[in-house]
C-alpha positions as MATLAB code, in Angstrom:
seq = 'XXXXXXXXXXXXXXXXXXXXXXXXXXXXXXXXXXXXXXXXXXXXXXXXXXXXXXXXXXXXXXXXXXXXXXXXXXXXXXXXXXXXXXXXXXXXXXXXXXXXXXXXXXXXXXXXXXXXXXXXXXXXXXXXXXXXXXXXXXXXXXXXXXXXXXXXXXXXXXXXXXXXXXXXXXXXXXXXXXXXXXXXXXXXXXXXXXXXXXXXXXXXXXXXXXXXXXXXXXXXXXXXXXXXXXXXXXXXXXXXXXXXXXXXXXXXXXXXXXXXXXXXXXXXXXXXXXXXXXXXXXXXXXXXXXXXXXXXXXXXXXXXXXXXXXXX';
ca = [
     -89.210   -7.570 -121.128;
     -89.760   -9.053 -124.319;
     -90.238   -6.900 -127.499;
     -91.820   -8.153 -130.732;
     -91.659   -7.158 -133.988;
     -95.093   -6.586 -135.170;
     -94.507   -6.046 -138.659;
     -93.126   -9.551 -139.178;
     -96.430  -10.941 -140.392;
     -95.048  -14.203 -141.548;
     -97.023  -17.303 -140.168;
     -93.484  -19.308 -139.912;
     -91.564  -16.877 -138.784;
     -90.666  -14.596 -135.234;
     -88.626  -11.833 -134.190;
     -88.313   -9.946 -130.693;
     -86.289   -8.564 -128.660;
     -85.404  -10.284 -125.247;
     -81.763  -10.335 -123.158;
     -80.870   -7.177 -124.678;
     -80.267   -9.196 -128.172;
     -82.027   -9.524 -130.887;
     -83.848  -13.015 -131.608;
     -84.659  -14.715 -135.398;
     -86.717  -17.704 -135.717;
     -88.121  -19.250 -139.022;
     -89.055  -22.448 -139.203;
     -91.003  -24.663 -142.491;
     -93.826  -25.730 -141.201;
     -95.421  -26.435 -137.641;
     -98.456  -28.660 -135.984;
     -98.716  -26.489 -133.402;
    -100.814  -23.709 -133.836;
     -99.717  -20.965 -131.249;
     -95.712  -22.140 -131.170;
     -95.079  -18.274 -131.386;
     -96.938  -17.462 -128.073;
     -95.139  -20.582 -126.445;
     -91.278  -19.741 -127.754;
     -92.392  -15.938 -126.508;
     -93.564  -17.444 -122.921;
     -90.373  -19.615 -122.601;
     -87.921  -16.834 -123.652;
     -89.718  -14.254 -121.419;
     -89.130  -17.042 -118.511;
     -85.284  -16.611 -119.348;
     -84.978  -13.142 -119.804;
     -87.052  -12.900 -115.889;
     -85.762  -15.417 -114.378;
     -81.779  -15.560 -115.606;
     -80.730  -12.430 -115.608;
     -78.258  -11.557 -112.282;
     -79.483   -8.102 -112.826;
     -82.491   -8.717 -111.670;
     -83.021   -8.957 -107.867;
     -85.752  -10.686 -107.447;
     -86.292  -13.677 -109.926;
     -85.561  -17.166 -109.240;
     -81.302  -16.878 -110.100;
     -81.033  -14.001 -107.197;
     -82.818  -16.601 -105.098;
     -80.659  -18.775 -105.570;
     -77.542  -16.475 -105.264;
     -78.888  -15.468 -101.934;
     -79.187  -18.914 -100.135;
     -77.383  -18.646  -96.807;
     -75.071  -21.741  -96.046;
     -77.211  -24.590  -95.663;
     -80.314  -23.726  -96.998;
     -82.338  -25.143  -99.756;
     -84.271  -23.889 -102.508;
     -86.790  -25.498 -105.166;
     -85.697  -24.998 -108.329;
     -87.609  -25.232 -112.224;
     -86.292  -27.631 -114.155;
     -84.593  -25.552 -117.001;
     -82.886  -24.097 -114.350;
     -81.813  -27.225 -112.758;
     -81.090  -28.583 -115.983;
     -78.601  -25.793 -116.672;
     -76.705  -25.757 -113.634;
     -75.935  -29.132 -114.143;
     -74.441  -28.622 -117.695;
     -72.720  -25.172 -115.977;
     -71.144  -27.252 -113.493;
     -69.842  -29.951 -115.909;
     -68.654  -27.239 -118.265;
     -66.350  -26.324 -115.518;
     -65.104  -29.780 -114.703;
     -64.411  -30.803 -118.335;
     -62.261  -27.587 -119.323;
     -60.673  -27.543 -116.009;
     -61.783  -24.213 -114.487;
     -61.651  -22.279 -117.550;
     -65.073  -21.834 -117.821;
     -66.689  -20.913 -115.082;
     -70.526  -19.927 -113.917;
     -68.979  -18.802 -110.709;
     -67.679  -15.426 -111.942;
     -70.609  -13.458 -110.726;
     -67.989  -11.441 -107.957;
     -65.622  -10.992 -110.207;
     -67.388   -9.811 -113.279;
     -68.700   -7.123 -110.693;
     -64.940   -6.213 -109.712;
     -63.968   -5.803 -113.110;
     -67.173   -3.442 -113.767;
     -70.006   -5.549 -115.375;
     -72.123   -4.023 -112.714;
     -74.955   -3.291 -115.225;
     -76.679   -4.541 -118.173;
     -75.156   -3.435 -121.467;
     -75.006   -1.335 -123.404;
     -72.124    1.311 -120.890;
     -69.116    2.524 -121.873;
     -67.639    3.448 -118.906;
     -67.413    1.834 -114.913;
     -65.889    3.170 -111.272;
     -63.145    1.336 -110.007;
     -63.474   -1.211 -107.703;
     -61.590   -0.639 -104.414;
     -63.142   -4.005 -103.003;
     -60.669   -7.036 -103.584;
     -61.613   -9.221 -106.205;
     -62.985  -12.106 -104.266;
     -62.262  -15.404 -104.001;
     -62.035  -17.766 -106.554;
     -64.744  -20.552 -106.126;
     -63.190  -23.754 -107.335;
     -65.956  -25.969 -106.409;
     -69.870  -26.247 -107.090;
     -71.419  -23.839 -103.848;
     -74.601  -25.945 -104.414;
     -75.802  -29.960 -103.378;
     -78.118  -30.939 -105.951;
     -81.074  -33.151 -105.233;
     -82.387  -34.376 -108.693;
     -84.939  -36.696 -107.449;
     -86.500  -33.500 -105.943;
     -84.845  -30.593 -108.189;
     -83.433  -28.955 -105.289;
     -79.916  -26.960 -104.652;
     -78.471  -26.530 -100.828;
     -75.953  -24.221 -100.307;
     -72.831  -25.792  -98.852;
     -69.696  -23.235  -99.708;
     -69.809  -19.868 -101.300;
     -70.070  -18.952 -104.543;
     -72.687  -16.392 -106.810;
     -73.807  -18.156 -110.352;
     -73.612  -16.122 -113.392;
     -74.375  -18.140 -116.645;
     -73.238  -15.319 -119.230;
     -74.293  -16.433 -122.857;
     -74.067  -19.724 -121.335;
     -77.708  -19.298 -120.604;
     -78.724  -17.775 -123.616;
     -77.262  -20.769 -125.393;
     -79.067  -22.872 -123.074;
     -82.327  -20.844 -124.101;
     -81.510  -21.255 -128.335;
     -80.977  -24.986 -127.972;
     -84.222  -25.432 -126.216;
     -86.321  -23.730 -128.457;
     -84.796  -25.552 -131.135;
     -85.291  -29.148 -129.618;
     -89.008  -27.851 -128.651;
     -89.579  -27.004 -132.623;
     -88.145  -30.138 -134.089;
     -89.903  -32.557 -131.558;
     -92.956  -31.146 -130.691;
     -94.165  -28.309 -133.473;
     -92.804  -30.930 -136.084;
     -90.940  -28.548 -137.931;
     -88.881  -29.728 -140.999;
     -85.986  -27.350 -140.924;
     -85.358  -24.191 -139.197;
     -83.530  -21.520 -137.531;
     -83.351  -19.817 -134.099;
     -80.612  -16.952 -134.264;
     -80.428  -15.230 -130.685;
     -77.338  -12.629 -131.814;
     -75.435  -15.129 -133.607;
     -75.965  -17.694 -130.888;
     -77.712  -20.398 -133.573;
     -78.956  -23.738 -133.366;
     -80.529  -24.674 -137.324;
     -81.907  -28.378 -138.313;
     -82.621  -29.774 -141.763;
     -84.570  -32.477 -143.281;
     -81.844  -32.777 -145.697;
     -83.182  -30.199 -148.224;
     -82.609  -27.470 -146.819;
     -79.286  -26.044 -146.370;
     -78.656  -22.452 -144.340;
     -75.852  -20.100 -145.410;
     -74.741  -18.002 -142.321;
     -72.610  -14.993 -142.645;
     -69.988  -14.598 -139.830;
     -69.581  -10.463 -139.486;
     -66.561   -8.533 -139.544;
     -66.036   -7.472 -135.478;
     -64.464   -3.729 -136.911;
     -67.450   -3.473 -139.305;
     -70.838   -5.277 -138.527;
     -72.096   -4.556 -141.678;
     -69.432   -6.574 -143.573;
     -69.666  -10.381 -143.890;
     -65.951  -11.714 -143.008;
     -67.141  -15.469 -144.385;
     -70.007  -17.732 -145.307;
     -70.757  -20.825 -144.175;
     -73.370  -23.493 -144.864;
     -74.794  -25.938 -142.818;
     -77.987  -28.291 -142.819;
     -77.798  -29.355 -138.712;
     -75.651  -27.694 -136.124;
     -74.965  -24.560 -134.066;
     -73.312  -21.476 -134.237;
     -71.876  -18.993 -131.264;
     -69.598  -16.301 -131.791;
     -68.842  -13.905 -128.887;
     -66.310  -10.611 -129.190;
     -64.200   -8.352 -127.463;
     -64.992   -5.495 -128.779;
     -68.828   -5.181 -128.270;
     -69.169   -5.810 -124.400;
     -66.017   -3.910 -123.551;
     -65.840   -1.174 -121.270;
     -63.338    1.300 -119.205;
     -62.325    1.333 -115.748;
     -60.388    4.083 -114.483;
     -57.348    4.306 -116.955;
     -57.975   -0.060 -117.769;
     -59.731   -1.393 -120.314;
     -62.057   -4.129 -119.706;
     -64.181   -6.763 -121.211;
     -66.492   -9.870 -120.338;
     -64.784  -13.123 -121.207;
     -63.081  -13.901 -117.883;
     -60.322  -16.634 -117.364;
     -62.396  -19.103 -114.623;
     -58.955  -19.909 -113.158;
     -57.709  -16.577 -112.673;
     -60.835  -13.891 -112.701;
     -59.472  -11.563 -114.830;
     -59.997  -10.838 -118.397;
     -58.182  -12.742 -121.365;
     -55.695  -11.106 -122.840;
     -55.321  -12.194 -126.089;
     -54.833  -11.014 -129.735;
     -58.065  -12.980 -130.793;
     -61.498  -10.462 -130.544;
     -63.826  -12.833 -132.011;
     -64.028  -16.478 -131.890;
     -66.811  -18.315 -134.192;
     -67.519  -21.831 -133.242;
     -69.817  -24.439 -135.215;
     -70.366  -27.504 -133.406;
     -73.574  -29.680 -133.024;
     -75.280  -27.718 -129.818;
     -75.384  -23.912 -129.449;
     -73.966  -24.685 -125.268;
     -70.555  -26.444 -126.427;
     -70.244  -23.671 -129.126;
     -70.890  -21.329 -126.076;
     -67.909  -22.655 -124.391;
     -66.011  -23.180 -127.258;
     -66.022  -19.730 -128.374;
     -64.711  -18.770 -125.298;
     -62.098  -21.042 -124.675;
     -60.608  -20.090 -128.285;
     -59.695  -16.514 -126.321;
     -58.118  -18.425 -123.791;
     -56.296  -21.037 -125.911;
     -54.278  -21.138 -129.406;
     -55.772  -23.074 -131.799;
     -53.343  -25.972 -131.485;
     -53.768  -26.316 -128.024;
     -57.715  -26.067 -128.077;
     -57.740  -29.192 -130.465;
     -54.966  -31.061 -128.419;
     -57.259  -30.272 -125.325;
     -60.816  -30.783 -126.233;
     -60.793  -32.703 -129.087;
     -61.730  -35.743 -127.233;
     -64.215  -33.649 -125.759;
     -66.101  -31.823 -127.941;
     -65.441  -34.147 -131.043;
     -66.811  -31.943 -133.809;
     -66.167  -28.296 -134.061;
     -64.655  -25.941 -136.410;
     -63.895  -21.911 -135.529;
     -63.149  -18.965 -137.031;
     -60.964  -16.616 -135.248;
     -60.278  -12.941 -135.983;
     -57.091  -11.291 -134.259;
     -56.463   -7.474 -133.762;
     -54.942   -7.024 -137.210;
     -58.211   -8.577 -139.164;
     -56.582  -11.797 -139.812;
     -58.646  -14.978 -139.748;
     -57.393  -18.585 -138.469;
     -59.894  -21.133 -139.529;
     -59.646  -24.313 -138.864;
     -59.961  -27.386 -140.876;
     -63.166  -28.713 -141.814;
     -64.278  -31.726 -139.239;
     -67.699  -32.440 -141.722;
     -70.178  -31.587 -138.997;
     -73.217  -30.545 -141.920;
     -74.266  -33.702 -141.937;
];
């Protein structure tokens, strides 16, 4: 459920509260009259419908297709399996929307904020290593054919922040703007204007670590430390290796990406627990061709990589 903040009285600007993060959008100028009611309608449609916690929505339909059967999907959510799926194949299993089992094994049984989960005495699951779904574009359909639960993570909410952005550029006509869902940004310019975004200090929110400035581009930073948890005498937390299931272990505990889309900065900031920093441009530079990062390691040292001019 969607909460908005009614004392924002600004005509160009939005805030609510939907996927248990807080959401930011200010924008110049718009030709559409009611674009608040229509960004509050399509991010209500993603909180409902997305959301594996929810048992009845169109994901859990999906999740619960029995082999061979098909369902009719919406297009956003067609849309964004697709991109899931090629996520996967392009960083060779490392990302994953497959994890559903396994983030359940591990504890992420419930929707944050806990602090504490039961141990799991059920075996981890297999390991899906292939799409579960056929796809039928020309009809927007999905037919189970293996098994295999979807689980988008901030995958989805990236998804979400890039749409609303493309929707406010193309259709409300707005100059510049900003949609910040938790740090998950997507921001565009008409040249003049240029955004300076403060990347937080993981040990102390209320600290700003670095600045950065940017006209067009996207911004996702996800952390350790925030959706952790304990289980039994472990300590847990939600980035998950998609080749092995289990959480990274790693001395990074936030990774800031900027990139041109708010989905590869999704995956980016990810694979920067998974991967040094040499490696993750060796690997995906040909991939993702412009990105920079900020990392932060246990000690509250920063690696930052080289600028790769992506204000443009």
């Amino acid at each position: 459920m969607i909460e908005i903040q009614e004392d924002l009285k600004s005509v160009t600007e939005l805030a609510f509260k939907a996927m248990n993060t807080d959401f930011y959008i200010s924008i110049s100028n718009s030709e559409v009259d009611d674009w608040k009611d229509q960004l509050i309608e399509w991010f209500s449609y993603v909180d409902r419908e997305w959301s594996r916690f929810n048992s009845d929505n169109e994901l859990a339909r999906l999740n619960g297709l029995t082999m061979g059967q098909t369902l009719t999907l919406s297009q956003p959510l067609f849309d964004l399996l697709q991109k899931a799926e090629n996520y996967r194949l392009i960083t060779g299993g490392r990302f994953s929307p497959y994890l559903a089992k396994q983030l359940q094994y591990h504890g992420y049984q419930q929707s944050f904020p806990f602090q504490n989960a039961e141990p799991n005495l059920q075996s981890i699951g297999v390991l899906v290593q292939e799409c579960p779904f056929l796809y039928d574009a020309s009809q927007c359909t999905a037919t189970r054919k293996s098994e295999g639960q979807v689980e988008f993570g901030g995958l989805g909410k990236g998804y979400a922040v890039e749409a609303a952005m493309i929707w406010l550029k193309t259709q409300a006509k707005a100059n510049s703007g900003m949609v910040d869902g938790g740090g998950d940004m997507s921001l565009w310019s008409d040249g003049k204007k240029e955004w300076n975004i403060g990347i937080a200090d993981p040990f102390d929110p209320n600290r700003t670590l670095r600045q950065i400035t940017l006209k067009n581009g996207s911004v996702a930073t996800s952390n350790i430390i925030y959706r952790s948890w304990q289980q039994g005498t472990e300590k847990k937390h939600h980035i998950l290796n998609g080749i092995t299931g289990m959480p990274v272990e790693t001395d990074i505990i936030q990774a800031t990406v900027i990139t041109t889309n708010c989905l590869d900065a999704e995956v980016l900031a990810k694979l920067c627990f998974m991967e040094n920093p040499q490696v993750l441009n060796q690997s995906f530079s040909n991939v993702f061709r412009h990105f920079e990062y900020i990392l932060v390691d246990q000690n509250g040292d920063l690696m930052i990589s080289k600028e790769r001019g992506i204000n443009g």
